[in-house]
DRENDO-1510 file (C-alpha; in Angstrom, 1 decimal, always signed):
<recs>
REC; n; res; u; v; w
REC; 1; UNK; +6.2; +42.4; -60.3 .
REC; 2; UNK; +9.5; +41.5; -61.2 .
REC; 3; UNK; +8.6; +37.8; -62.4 .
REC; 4; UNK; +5.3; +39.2; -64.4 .
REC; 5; UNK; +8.1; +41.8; -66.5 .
REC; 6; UNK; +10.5; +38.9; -67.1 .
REC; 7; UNK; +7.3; +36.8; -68.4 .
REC; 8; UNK; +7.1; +39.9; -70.4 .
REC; 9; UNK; +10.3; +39.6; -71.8 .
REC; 10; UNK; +10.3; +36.1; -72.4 .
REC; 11; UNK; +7.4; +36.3; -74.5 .
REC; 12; UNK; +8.2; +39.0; -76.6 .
REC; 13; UNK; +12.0; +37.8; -77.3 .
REC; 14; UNK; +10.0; +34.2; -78.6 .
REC; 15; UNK; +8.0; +36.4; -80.9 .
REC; 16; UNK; +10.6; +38.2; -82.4 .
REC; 17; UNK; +13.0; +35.3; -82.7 .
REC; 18; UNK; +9.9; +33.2; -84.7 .
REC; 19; UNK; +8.5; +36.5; -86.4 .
REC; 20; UNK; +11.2; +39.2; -86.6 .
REC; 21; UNK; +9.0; +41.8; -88.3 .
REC; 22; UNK; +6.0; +41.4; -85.9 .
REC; 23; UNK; +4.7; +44.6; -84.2 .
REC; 24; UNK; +3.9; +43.7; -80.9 .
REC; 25; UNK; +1.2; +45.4; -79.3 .
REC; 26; UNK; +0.4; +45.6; -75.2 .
REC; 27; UNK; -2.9; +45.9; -73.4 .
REC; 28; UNK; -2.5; +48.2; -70.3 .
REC; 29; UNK; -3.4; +46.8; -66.8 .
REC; 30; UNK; -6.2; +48.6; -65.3 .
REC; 31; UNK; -7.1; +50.1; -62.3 .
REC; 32; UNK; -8.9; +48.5; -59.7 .
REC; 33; UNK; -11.3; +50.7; -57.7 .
REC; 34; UNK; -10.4; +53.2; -55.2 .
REC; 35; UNK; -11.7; +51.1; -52.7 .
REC; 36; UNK; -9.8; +48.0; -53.3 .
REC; 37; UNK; -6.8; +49.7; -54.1 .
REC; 38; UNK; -7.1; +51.9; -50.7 .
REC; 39; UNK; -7.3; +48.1; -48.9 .
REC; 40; UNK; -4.4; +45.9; -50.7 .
REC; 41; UNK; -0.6; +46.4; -51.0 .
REC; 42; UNK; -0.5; +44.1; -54.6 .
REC; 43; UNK; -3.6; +44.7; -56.2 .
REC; 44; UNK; -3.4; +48.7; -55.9 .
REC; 45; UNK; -3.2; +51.7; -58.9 .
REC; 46; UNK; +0.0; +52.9; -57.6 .
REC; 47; UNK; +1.4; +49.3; -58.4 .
REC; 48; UNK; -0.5; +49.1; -61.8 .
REC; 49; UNK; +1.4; +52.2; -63.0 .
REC; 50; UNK; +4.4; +51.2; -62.3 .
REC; 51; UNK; +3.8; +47.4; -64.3 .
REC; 52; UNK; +2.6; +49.4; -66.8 .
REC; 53; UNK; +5.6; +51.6; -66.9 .
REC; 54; UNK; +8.1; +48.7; -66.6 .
REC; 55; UNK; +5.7; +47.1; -69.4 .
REC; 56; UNK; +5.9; +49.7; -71.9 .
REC; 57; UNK; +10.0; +49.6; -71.3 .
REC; 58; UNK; +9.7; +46.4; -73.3 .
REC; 59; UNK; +8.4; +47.3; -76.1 .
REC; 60; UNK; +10.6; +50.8; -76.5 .
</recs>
């Protein structure tokens, strides 16, 4: 999760330094389905809220 914030970070930092007044908008990541996310310790809602969380840090 760590490396898919600082890819985050990277990205939005290029934006603004090539387009400082840019509004920078972010899609959530969704959830996968109970079932799926019941079965896997990466690809599970509990984990999707927290990208999303550390996500929306970014943009303030």
């Amino acid at each position: 999760m760590e490396q898919i914030v600082e890819k985050y970070r990277e990205t939005v930092k290029k934006i603004q330094d090539m387009q400082p007044e840019a509004k920078v908008v972010f899609g959530a990541y969704l959830y996968v389905t109970a079932e799926n996310s019941a079965k896997s310790t990466i690809y599970n809602n509990r984990r999707m809220d927290a990208l999303n969380l550390e996500i929306q840090k970014i943009g303030g």
